[in-house]
VEXDREN-2710 file (C-alpha; in Angstrom, 1 decimal):
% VEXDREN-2710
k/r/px/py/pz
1/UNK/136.1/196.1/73.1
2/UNK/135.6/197.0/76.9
3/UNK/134.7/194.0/78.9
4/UNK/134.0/193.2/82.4
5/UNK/135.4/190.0/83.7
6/UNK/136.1/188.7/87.3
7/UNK/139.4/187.3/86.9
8/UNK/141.7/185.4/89.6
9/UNK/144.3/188.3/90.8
10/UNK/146.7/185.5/91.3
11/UNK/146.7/184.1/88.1
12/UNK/147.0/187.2/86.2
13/UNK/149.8/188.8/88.2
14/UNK/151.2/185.2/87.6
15/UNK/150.5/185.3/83.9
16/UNK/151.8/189.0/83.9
17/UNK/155.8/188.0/85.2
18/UNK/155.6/185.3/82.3
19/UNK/154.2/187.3/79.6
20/UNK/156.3/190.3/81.2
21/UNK/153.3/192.3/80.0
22/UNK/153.2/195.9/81.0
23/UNK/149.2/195.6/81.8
24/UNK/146.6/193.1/81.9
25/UNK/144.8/194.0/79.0
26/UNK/148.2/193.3/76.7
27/UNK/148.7/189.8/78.8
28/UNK/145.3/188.5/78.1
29/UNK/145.8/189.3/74.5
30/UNK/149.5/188.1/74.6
31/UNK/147.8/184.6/76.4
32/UNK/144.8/184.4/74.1
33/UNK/146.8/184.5/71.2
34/UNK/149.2/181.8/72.0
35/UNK/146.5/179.8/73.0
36/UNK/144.7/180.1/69.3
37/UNK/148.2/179.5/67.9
38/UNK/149.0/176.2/69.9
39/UNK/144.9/175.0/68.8
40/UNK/146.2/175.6/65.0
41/UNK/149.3/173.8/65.8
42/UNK/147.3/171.4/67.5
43/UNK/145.0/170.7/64.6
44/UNK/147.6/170.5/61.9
45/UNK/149.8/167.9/64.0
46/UNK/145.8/166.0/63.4
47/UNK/146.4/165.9/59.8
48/UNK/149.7/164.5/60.2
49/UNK/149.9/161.3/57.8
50/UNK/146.4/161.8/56.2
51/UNK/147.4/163.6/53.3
52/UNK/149.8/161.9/50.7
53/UNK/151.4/164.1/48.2
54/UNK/152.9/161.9/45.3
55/UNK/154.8/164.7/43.5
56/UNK/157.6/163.8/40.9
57/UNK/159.9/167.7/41.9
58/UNK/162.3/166.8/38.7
59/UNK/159.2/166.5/36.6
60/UNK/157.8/169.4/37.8
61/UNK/160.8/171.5/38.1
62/UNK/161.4/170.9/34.0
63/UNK/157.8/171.8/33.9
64/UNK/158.0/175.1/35.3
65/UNK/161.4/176.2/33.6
66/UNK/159.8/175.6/30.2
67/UNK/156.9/177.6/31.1
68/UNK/159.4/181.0/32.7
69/UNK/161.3/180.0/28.6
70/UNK/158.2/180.5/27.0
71/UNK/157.4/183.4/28.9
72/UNK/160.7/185.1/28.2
73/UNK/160.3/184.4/24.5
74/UNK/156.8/185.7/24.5
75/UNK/158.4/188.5/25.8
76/UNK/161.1/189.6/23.8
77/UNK/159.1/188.5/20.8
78/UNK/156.4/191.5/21.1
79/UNK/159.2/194.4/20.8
END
């Protein structure tokens, strides 16, 4: 998508050297997609301590090997 923008030439050359982005174009896109990244980060740090899994992994574990048994009996009991 072609847009005009009136951007600081300071602050993109600047933004260029760090990004050591060929062009403009890929140095926007390299510094608009770390700044999404860094908002998700930001908003999963949020939910830090407000979700409480409870999950018994030995329970679970003997859960799902019984399940792959029965699947591998299911199996070699249809040839």
């Amino acid at each position: 998508m072609r847009t005009t923008l009136d951007l600081d030439e300071k602050l993109i050359r600047q933004l260029m050297n760090v990004t050591a982005a060929k062009t403009k174009t890929d140095a926007i896109h390299q510094a608009a997609a770390e700044l999404i990244r860094r908002k998700k980060l930001d908003q999963l740090k949020s939910l830090s301590g407000t979700i409480h899994l409870d999950l018994d992994w030995k329970r679970l574990e003997a859960v799902e090997l019984q399940h792959q048994s029965s699947l591998k009996r299911r199996r070699h009991g249809h040839r």
